[in-house]
Structures are given as C-alpha cells and as structure tokens.
TISE-829810 format. One record per residue (C-alpha): x, y, z; residue in three letters; residue number from 1. Coordinates in steps of 0.05 Angstrom, whole numbers, plus 32768, in hexadecimal, padded with zeros to 4 digits. Each point is the difference from the previous one (the first is absolute). Layout:
BEGIN
r c1=X c2=Y c3=Z res=ALA n=NUM
...
END
This chain:
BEGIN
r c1=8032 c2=7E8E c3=809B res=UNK n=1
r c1=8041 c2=8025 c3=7FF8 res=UNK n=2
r c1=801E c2=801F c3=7FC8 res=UNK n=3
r c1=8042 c2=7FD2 c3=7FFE res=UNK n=4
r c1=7FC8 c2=7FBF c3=8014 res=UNK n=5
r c1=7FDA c2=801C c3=7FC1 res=UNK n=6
r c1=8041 c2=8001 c3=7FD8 res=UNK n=7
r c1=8020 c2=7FBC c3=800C res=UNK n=8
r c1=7FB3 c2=7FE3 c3=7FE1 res=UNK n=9
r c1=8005 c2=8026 c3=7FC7 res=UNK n=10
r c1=8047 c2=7FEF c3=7FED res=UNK n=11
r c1=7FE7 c2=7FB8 c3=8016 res=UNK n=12
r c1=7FCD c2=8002 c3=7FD3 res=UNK n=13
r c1=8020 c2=801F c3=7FC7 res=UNK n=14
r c1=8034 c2=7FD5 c3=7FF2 res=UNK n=15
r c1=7FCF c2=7FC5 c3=7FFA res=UNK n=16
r c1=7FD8 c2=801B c3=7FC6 res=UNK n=17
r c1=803F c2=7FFE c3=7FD8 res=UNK n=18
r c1=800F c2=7FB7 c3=8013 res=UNK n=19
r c1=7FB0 c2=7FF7 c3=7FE6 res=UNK n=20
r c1=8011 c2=8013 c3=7FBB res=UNK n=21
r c1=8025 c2=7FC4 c3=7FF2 res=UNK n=22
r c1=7FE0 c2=7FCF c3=8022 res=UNK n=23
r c1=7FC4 c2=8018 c3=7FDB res=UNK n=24
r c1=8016 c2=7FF6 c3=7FBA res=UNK n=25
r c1=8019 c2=7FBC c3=8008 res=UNK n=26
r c1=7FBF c2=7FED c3=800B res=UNK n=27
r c1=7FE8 c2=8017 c3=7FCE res=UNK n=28
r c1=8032 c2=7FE4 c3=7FD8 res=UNK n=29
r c1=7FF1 c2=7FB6 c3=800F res=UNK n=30
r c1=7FB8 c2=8005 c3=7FF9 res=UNK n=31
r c1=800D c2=802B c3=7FB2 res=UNK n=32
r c1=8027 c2=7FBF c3=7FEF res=UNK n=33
r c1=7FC5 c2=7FD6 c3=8006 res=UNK n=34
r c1=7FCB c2=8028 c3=7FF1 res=UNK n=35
r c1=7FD5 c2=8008 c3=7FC3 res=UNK n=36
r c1=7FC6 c2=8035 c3=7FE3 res=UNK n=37
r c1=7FB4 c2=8004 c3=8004 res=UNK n=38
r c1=8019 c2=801B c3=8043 res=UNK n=39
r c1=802C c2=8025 c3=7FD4 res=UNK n=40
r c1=8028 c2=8039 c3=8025 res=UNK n=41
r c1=8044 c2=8005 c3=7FE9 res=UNK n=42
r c1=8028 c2=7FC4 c3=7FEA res=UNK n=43
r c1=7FE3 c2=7FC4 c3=802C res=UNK n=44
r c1=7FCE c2=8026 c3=801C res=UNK n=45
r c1=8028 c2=8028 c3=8028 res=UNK n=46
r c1=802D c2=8038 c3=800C res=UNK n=47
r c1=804A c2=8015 c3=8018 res=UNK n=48
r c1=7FDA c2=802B c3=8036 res=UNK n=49
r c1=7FE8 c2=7FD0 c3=803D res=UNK n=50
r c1=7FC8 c2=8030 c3=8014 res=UNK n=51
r c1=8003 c2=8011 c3=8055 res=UNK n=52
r c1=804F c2=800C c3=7FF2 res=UNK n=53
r c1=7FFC c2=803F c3=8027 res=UNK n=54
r c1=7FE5 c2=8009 c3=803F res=UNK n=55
r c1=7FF5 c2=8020 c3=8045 res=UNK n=56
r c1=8034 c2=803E c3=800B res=UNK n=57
r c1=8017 c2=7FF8 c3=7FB5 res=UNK n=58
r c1=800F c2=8044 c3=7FF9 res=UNK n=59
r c1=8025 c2=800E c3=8047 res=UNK n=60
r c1=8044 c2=8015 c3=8001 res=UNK n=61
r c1=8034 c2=7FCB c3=8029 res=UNK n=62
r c1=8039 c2=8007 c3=801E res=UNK n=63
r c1=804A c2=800B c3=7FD6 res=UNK n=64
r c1=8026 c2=7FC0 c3=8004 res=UNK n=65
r c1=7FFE c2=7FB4 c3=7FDF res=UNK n=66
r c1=7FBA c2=7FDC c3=8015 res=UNK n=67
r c1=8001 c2=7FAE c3=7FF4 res=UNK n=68
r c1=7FB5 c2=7FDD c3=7FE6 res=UNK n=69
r c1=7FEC c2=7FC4 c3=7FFC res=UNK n=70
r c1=7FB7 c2=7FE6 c3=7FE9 res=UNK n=71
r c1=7FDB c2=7FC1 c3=7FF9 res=UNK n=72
r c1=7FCC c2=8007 c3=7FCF res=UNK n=73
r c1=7FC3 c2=7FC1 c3=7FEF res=UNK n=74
r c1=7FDF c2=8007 c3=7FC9 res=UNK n=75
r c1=7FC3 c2=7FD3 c3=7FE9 res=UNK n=76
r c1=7FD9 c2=8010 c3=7FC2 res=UNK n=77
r c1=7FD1 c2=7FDD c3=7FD0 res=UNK n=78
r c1=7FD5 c2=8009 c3=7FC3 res=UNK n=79
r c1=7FC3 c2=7FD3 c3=7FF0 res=UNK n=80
r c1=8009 c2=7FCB c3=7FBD res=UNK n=81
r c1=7FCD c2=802E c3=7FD7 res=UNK n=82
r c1=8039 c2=8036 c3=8006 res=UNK n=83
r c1=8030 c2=7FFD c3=7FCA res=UNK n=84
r c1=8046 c2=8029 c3=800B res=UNK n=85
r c1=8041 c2=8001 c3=7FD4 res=UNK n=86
r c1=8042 c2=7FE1 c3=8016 res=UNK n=87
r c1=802D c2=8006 c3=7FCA res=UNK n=88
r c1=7FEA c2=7FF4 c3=7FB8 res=UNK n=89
r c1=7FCA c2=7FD6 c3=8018 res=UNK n=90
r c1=7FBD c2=8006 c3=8025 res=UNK n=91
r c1=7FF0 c2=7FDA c3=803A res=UNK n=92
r c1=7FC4 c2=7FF6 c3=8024 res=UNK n=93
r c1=7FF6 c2=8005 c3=8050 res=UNK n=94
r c1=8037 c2=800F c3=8038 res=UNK n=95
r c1=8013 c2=7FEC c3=8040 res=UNK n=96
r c1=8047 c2=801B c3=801E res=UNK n=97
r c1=801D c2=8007 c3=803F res=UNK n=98
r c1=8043 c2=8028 c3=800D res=UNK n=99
r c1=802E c2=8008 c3=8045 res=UNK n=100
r c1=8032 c2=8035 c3=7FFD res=UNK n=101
r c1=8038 c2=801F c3=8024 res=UNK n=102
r c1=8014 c2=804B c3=7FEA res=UNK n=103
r c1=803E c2=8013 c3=8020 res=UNK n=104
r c1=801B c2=804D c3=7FFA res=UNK n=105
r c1=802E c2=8035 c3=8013 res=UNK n=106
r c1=7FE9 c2=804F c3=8004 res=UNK n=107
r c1=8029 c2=8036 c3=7FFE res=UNK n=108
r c1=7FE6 c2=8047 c3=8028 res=UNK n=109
r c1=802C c2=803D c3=7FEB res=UNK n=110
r c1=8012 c2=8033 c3=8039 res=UNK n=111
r c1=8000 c2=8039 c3=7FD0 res=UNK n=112
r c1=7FC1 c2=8019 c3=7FE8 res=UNK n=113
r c1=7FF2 c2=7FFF c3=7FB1 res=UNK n=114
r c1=7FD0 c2=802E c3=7FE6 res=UNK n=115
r c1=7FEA c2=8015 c3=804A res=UNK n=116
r c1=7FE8 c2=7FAB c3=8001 res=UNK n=117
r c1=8020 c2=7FC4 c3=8016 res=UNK n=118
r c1=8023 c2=7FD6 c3=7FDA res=UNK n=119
r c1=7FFE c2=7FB3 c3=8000 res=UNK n=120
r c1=8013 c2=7FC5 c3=7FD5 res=UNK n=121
r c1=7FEC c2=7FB5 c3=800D res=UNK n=122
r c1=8020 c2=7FC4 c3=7FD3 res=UNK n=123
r c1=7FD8 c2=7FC5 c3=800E res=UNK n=124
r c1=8009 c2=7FB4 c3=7FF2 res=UNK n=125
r c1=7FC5 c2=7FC1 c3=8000 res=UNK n=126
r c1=800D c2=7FB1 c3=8001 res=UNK n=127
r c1=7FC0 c2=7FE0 c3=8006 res=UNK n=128
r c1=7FDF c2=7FC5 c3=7FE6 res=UNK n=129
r c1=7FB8 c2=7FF8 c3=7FD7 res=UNK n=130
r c1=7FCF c2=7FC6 c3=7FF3 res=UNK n=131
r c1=7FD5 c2=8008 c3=7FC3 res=UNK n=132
r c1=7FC9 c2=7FDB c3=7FE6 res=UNK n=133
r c1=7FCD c2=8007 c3=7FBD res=UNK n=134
r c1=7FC9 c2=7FE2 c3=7FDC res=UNK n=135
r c1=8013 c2=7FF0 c3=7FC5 res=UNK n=136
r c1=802A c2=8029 c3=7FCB res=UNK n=137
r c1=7FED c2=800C c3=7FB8 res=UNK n=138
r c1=8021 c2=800C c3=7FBE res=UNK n=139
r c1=801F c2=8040 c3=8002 res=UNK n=140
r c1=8014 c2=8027 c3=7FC4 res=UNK n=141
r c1=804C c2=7FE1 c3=8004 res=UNK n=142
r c1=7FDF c2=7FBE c3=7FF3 res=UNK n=143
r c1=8015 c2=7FE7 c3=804B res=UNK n=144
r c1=7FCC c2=7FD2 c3=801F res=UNK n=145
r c1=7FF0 c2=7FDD c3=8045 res=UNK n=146
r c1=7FBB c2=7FDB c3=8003 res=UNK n=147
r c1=7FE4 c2=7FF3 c3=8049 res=UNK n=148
r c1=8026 c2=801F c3=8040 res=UNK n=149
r c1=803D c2=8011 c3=800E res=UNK n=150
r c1=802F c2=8017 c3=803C res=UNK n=151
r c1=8042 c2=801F c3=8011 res=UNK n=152
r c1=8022 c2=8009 c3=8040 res=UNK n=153
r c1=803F c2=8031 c3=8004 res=UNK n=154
r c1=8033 c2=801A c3=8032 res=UNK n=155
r c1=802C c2=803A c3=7FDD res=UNK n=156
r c1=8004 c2=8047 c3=800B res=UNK n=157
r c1=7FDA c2=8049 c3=7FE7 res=UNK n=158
r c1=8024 c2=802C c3=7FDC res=UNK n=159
r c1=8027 c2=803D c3=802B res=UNK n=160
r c1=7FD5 c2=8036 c3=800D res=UNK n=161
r c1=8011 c2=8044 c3=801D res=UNK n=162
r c1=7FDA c2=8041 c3=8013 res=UNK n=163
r c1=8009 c2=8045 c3=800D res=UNK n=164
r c1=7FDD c2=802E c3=802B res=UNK n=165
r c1=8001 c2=804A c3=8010 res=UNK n=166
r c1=7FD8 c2=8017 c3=8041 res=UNK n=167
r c1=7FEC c2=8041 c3=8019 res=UNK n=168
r c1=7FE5 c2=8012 c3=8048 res=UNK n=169
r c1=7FD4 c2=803B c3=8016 res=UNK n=170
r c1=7FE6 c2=7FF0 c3=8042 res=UNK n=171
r c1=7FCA c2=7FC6 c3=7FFB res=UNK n=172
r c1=7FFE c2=8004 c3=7FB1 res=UNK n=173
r c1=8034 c2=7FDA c3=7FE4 res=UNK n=174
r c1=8007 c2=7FFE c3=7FB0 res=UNK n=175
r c1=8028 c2=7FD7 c3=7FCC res=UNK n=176
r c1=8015 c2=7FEC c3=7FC6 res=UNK n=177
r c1=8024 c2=7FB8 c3=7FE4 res=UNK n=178
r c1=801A c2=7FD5 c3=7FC2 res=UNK n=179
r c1=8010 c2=7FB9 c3=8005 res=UNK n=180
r c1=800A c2=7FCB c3=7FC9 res=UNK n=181
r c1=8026 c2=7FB9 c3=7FFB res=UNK n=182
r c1=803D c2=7FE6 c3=7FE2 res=UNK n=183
r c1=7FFD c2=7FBB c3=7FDE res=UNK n=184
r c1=801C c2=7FC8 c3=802D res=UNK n=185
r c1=8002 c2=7FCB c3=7FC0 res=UNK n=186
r c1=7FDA c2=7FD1 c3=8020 res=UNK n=187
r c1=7FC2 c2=800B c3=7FD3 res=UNK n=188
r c1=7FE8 c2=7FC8 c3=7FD6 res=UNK n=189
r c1=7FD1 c2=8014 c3=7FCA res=UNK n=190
r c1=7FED c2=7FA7 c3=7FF5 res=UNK n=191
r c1=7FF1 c2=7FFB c3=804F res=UNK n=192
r c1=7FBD c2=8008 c3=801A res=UNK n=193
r c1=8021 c2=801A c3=8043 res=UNK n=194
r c1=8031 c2=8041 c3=800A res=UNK n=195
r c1=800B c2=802B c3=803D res=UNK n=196
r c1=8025 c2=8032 c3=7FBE res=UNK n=197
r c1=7FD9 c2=8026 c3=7FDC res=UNK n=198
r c1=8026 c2=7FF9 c3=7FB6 res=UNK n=199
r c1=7FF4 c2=8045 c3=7FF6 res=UNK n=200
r c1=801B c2=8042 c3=801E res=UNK n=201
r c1=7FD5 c2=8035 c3=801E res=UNK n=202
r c1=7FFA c2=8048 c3=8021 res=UNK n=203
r c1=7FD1 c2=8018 c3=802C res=UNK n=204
r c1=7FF7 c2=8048 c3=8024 res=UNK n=205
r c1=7FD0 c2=8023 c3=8024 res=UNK n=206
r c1=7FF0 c2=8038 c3=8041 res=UNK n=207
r c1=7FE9 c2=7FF0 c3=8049 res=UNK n=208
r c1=7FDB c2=801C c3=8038 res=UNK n=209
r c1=8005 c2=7FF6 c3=8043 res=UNK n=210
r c1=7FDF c2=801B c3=803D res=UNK n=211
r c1=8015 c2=7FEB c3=8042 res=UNK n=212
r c1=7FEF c2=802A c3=803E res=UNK n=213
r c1=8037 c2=7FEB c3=803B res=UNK n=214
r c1=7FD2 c2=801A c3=803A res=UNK n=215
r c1=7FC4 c2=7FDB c3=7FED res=UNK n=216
r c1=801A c2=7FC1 c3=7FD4 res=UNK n=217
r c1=7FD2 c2=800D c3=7FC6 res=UNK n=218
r c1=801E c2=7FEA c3=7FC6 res=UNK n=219
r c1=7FEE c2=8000 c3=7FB2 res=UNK n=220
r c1=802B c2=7FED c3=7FBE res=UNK n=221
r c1=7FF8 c2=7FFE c3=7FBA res=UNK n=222
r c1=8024 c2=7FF7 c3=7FCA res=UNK n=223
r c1=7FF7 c2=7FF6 c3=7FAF res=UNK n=224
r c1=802A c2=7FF8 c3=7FC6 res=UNK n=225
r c1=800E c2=7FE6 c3=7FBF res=UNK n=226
r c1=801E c2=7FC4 c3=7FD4 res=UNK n=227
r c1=8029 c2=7FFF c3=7FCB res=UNK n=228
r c1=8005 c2=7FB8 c3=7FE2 res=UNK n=229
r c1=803B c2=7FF3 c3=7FCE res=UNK n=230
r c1=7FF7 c2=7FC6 c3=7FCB res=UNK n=231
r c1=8007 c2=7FBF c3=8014 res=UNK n=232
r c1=802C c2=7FEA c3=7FC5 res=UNK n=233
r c1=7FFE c2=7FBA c3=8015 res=UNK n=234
r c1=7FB3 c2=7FFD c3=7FEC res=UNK n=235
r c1=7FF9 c2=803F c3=7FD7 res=UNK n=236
r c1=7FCC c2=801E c3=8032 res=UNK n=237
r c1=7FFE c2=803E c3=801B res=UNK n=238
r c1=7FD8 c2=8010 c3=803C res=UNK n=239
r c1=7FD0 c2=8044 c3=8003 res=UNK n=240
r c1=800A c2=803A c3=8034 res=UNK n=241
r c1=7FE8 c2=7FF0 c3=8043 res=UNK n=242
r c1=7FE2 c2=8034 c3=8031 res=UNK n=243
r c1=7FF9 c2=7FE9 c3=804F res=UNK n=244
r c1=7FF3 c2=8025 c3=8040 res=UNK n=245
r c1=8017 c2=7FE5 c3=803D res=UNK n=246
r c1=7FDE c2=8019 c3=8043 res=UNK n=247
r c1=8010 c2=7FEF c3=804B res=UNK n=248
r c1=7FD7 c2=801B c3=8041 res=UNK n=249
r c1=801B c2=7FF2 c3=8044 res=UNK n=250
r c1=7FFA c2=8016 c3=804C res=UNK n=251
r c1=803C c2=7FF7 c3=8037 res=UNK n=252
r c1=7FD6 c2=7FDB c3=803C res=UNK n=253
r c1=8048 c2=800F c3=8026 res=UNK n=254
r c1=803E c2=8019 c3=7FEB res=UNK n=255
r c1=8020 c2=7FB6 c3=7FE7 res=UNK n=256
r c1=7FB2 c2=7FE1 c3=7FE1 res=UNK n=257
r c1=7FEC c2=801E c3=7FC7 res=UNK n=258
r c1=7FAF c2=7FDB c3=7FDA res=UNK n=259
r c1=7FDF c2=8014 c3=7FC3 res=UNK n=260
r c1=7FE7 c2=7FF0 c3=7FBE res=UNK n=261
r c1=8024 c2=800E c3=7FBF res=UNK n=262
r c1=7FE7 c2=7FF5 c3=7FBE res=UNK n=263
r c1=800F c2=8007 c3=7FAF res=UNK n=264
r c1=7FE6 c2=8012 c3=7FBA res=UNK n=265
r c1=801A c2=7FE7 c3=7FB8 res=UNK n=266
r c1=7FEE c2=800C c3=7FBB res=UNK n=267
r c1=8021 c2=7FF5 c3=7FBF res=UNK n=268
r c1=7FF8 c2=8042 c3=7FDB res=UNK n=269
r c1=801F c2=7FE8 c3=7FB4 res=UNK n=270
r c1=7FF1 c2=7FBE c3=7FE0 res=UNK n=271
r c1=803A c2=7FCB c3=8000 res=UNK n=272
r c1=8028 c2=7FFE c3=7FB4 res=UNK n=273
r c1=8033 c2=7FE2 c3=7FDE res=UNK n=274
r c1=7FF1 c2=7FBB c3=7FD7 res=UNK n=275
r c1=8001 c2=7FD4 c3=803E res=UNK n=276
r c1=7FC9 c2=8024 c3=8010 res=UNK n=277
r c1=7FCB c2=7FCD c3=7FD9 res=UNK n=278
r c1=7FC4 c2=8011 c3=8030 res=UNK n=279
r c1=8004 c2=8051 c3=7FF5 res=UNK n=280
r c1=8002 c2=8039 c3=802B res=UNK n=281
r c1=7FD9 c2=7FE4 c3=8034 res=UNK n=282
r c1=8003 c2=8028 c3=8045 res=UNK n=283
r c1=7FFE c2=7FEC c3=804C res=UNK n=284
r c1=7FEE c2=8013 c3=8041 res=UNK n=285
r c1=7FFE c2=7FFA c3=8047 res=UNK n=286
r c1=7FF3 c2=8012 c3=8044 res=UNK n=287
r c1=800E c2=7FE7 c3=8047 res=UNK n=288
r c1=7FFC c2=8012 c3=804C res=UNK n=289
r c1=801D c2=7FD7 c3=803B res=UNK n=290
r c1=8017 c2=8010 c3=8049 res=UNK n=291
r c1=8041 c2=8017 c3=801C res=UNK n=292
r c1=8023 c2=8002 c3=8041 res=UNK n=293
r c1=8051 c2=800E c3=800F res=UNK n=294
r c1=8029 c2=8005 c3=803C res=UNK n=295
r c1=8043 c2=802A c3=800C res=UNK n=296
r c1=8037 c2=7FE5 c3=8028 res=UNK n=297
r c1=8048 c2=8014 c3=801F res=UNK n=298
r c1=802E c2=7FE0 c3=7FDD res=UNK n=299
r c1=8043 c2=8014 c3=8026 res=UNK n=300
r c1=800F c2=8044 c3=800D res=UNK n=301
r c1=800C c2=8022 c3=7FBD res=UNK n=302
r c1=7FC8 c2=7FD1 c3=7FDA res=UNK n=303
r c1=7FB7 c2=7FF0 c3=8007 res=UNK n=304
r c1=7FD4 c2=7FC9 c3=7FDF res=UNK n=305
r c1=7FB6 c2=8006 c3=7FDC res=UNK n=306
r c1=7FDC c2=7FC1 c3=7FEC res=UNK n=307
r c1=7FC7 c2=800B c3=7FDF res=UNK n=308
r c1=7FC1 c2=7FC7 c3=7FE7 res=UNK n=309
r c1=7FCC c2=800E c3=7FD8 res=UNK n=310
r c1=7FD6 c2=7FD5 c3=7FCC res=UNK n=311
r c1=7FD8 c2=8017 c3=7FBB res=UNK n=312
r c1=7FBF c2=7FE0 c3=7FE1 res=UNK n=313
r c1=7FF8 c2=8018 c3=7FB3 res=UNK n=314
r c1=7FB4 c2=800F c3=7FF2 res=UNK n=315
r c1=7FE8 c2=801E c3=7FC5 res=UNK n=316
r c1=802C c2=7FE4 c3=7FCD res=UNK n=317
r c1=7FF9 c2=8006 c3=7FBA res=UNK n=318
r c1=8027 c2=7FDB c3=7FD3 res=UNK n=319
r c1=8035 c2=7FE6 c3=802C res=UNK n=320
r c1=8003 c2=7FC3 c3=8031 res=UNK n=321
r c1=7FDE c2=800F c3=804D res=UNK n=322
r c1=802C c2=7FED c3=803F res=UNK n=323
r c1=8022 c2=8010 c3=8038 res=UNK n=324
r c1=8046 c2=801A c3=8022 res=UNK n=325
r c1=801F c2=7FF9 c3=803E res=UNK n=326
r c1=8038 c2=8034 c3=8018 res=UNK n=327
r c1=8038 c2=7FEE c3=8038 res=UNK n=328
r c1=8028 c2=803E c3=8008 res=UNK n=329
r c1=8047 c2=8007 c3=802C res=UNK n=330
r c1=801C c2=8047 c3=7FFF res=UNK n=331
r c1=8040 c2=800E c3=8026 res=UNK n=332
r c1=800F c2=804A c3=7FF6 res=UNK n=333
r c1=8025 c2=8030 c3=801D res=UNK n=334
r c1=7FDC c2=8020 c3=8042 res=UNK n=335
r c1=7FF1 c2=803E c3=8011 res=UNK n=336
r c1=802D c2=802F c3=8025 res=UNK n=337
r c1=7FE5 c2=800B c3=8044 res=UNK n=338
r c1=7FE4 c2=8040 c3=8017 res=UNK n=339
r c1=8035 c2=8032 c3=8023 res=UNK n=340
r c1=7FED c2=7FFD c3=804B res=UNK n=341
r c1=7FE1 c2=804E c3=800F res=UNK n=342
r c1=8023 c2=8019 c3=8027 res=UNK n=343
r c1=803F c2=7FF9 c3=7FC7 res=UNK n=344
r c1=7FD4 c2=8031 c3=7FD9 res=UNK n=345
r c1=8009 c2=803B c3=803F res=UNK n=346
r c1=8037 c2=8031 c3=7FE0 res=UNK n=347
r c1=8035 c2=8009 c3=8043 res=UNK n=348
END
C-alpha cells in the first residue's frame, strides 16, 4: 500500500469521526428526555457523550480542504420496569426508546500548520425523529403526575454541535488533541418525554492515539476525554463529569476494505446536583464492542468517498439503560494528491 493510497484513507477516515460527534449526542439526547434514575447516570440516565464516538484512524491527519459527512445513526435502548430513572421533576419507571438520525456536517482542514499540527473545524447539524415509551410515571417533587404508561413520538432537530481538532504525524504514530460542545437549537422541551436537544450546554475535550502502519495495514486508535455538563435551567439539574474512552482496531484486507472491531468505556466521575436532582448523585456506566468494516471510493478526480458501518452492544451497564447503535457513515473528502511519477524526481 502506497504512501498517497495510505493518505487518501486517513483523510477519509478522519473527517468521519467529526461527523460522529454529532450524530452521537443527539442520541443521547432523545433517550435523556425520557429517561429516569435507578439507572441513574446523568440526567435520564444518560450522557451528552454517545460512547464509540471516535473511532478507527481518529487521530490521522487528512488532507487540507472542505470534506462533506453524512451519517445515519439507529439507536434502540431499554431499561426493565424495576428501574426507576428521572425525566424532569418526576420519576418514572421502565424505558423503551427508539431514535433514527441524520447528522449532516461540514469540516474545514487548514493548509497551514498550527502548532507543528493540523488544524480542523467541523459544524454539524441532526433532524431525526424518536419514539419513546414508559411504565408508568410517579409523583415527582414538582407535584406532576402520570399513572400507567405513556408515549411520545417526535421529529425535530439536536442542537448544533461543532468540534475542533489538532493532529500531529510522526511516521505511523499519529497524536491529537480536540474540544467540541453544542449550541442550543430551541427545540428543547423540558414537559416532553421526547427531545433530540439536550436543554443544556456542554464541553467536552480530550487526546488521541493512533497507530496505523501503511505497509502492513495494522491499525489501532484510542481516544478519551472529558464532560463538562452546564445546568439544565429548565429542570434545575445539573449533570456530573463524565470520563469515556473510545478505542478502534482495524486491518486493510486491500487498499479500498478496511474490518475490525472498535469498542468504548464510560463512567460518571461526580455525582449529578442541582435541586432537580431528587434521586442524588447517583453515577453510570458502560461498555460496548461491535464490528466494523468501510470501503474508500473515487469520487471524481479531485475527491474520494469512505463509507463506513459498524454496530455497538452496551454490556456491563450500571445505572443506565442497555442497547444498541447502528452507524451509516458517507465521507466525501478531498483525495489525496497522487504520487509524482519517478522519474520527475531525477534532477536534469
């Protein structure tokens, strides 16, 4: 495999994980609006942090230019009647949601180099739609009450996120570091048991690792961080700080087909707070692994596509809800610049 072949699936690669960011908090987001608290992680049992954001190649450098995403993200997840979880200023018992996205995004690759790194910025954008279902709600310290089950179904849009990176090569170790966060869209409704927005704002930043060897097509990623969670003033709850590790490992069968396995970590490290938060500072976690394959292809002659499926199953949970995600991923990004033919290299 080439060095400009190598190239083009890195900057393939790359500008995916960006794309990931959003399409992973507005899950997230529609499952928080419907979720409750023996499985108690964060507001709803969840987090702003989908864990397996990051992936294979995370930590590659791209190519300089404007890269396009688009991903289609499933997400089915579910909590037993005996688990109890907060959604707003009630409790409510038992969960069953389902959630189709769309995260669309634009990333910018600067030319110039910024601290010896690269520099990139993504702005993303979700519609999507979410069914959720519970139990039964009880009394919750506002005095609202539901008796028996209840459902909402929603089609609206996350909040705006955007993220930026700063990469640095050296050979087959690749290194970086990142920030991303959301802007409120207003389409959070604190009295609906559904939301793709989160009704709070958040920051999250962290350092990756990639190796990828272009000769063999071993490849390895990981990549942690934390969460900042704002107060939700709507509710008066403030989520804890979140830790998560996402991890990727992938071999090139051929120079377009890329398998592997990827996998994540979370844990809350604070309690949640704030007087929403009626259940105290109870803390989640979670773990998942799932399978991976993606494909490059010419897209014309000055751009080149990646798409990219993999699936995660959560195991190991503690106080949060147990599922599953499904990832659709369609890069177009800028393509490599081919190799100079040898005998342009020959001085005359």
């Amino acid at each position: 495999m080439g060095l400009c072949r190598s190239q083009s699936i890195v900057v393939a690669t790359r500008h995916i994980r960006g794309r990931q960011i959003v399409a992973a908090i507005f899950f997230t987001l529609c499952i928080s609006a419907s979720s409750a608290d023996r499985a108690k992680a964060d507001a709803g049992g969840l987090s702003y942090w989908l864990p397996g954001t990051f992936g294979s190649l995370a930590a590659a450098p791209g190519v300089p230019g404007w890269a396009y995403s688009t991903i289609y993200l499933h997400v089915a997840t579910a909590a037993q009647g005996d688990k109890e979880f907060v959604r707003g200023g009630s409790v409510v018992a038992g969960l069953n949601a389902h959630a189709d996205a769309v995260a669309l995004g634009l990333t910018y690759t600067f030319a110039t180099p910024v601290l010896g790194g690269q520099a990139a910025f993504s702005v993303l954008g979700v519609p999507g739609h979410v069914d959720v279902g519970i139990d039964a709600t009880l009394t919750g310290p506002r005095g609202n009450r539901i008796t028996g089950s209840a459902t909402d179904s929603r089609t609206t849009f996350a909040d705006v996120f955007y993220q930026g990176t700063l990469k640095w090569n050296q050979g087959v170790h690749n290194t970086m570091v990142y920030i991303t966060g959301n802007i409120p869209s207003g389409t959070y409704d604190s009295t609906r048991l559904g939301n793709l927005s989160f009704g709070w704002v958040a920051l999250d930043g962290g350092a990756g690792y990639t190796y990828f060897d272009p000769k063999t097509g071993h490849e390895f990623s990981i990549v942690s961080g934390l969460t900042y969670n704002f107060m939700n003033h709507a509710l008066q709850y403030q989520n804890g700080i979140d830790f998560h590790v996402d991890w990727a490992a992938s071999q090139f069968v051929s120079k377009n087909v890329q398998v592997g396995l990827a996998g994540y970590f979370f844990q809350q490290l604070t309690g949640d707070s704030g007087s929403g938060a009626k259940l105290g500072d109870f803390k989640g976690r979670v773990a998942g692994i799932g399978p991976q394959i993606g494909f490059l292809f010419p897209v014309g002659k000055e751009h080149q596509g990646y798409l990219n499926l993999k699936a995660y199953k959560d195991f190991a949970a503690e106080n949060r809800p147990e599922g599953y995600t499904a990832w659709v991923t369609l890069a177009i990004t800028p393509a490599a610049p081919e190799a100079p033919p040898k005998s342009s290299l020959i001085h005359k």
